[in-house]
C-alpha positions in Angstrom: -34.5 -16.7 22.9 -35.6 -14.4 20.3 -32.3 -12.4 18.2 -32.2 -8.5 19.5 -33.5 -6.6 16.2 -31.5 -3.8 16.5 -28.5 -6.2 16.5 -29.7 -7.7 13.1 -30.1 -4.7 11.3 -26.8 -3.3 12.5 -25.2 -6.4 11.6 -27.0 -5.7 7.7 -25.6 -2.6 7.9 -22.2 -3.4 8.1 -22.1 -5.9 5.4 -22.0 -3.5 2.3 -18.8 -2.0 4.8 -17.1 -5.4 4.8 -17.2 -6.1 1.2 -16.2 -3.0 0.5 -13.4 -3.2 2.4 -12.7 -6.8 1.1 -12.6 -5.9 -2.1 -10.4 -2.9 -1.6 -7.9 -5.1 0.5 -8.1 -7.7 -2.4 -7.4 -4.7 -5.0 -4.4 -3.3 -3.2 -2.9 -6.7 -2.8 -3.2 -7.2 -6.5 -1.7 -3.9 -7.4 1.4 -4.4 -4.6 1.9 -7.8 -5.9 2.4 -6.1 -9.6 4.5 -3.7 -8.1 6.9 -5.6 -6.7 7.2 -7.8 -9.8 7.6 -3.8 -12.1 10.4 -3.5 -9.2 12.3 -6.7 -9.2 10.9 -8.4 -6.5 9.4 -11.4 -5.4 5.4 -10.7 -5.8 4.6 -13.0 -3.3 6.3 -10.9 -0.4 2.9 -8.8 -1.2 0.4 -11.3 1.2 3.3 -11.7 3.7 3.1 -9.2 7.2 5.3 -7.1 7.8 8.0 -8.4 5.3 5.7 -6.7 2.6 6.9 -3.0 4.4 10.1 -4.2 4.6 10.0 -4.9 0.6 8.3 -1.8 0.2 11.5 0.4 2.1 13.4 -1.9 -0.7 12.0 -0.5 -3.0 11.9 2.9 -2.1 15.3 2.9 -1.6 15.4 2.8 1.7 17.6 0.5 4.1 14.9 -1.9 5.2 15.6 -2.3 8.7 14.1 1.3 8.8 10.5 -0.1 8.6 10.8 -0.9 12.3 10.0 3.0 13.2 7.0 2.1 11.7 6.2 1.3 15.4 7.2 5.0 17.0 4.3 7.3 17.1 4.6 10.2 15.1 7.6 8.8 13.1 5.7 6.3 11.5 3.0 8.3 9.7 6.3 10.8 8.4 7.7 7.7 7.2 4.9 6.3 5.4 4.4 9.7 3.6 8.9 10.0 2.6 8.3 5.8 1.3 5.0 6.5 -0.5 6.9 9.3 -2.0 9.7 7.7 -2.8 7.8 4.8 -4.6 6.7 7.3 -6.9 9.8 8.7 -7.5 11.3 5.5 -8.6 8.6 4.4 -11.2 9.0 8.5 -12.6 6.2 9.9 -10.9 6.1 13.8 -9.7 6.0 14.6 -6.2 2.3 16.0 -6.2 1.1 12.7 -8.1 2.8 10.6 -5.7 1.5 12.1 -2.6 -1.8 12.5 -3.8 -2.2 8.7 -5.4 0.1 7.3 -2.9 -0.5 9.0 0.0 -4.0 9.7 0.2 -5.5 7.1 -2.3 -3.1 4.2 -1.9 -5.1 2.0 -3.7 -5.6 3.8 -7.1 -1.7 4.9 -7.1 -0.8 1.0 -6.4 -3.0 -0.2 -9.7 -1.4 2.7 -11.3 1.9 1.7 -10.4 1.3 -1.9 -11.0 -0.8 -1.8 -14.2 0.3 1.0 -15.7 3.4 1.6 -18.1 5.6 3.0 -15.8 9.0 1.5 -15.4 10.8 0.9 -11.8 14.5 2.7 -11.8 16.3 2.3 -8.8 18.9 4.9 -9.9 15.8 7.4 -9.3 15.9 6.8 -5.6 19.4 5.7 -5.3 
């Protein structure tokens, strides 16, 4: 039986799309890891599920147990943009910077965050 061709080429297609994405996964991993090191935290909690955005409300300040409206429409995107924007907050960061690099380039503000020379105070989301 001879392979469809148009399912070759699609599957070609989609290869740059996958490493691209695997690379960008890989990246923000890095940079989360970092960051949770910057904030006092175990770095390893960064390749863990679910407990990583229950580190991540940690460290934004927020009671942790709040990362489970993660899972009500609506309320979850409004509280990904308040912990992204607290993150920021605590390593110093303005509001604008933190929602554009957090918010809508996650990736870039996490290697910022991570790699850069910005310190972690708590007392800045306290």
């Amino acid at each position: 039986m001879r392979p469809d061709s148009d399912s070759a080429a699609q599957a070609l297609l989609s290869l740059p799309v996958m490493l691209v994405s695997i690379v960008i996964g890989l990246l923000t991993l890095i940079a989360l890891w970092n960051l949770f090191v910057k904030a006092g935290e175990h770095g390893w909690a960064a390749i863990v599920p679910f407990y990583n955005t229950y580190v991540q409300f940690r460290v934004a300040g927020f009671n942790p147990w709040l990362f489970l409206l993660l899972l009500v429409p609506l309320v979850n995107v409004v509280m990904v943009i308040f912990v992204q924007y607290r993150i920021g907050r605590a390593f110093g960061k303005s509001p604008v910077w933190s929602v554009f690099l957090m918010v809508i380039l996650p990736t870039i503000g996490l290697l910022i965050l991570g790699f850069g020379s910005a310190r972690y105070d708590r007392s800045l989301v306290a």
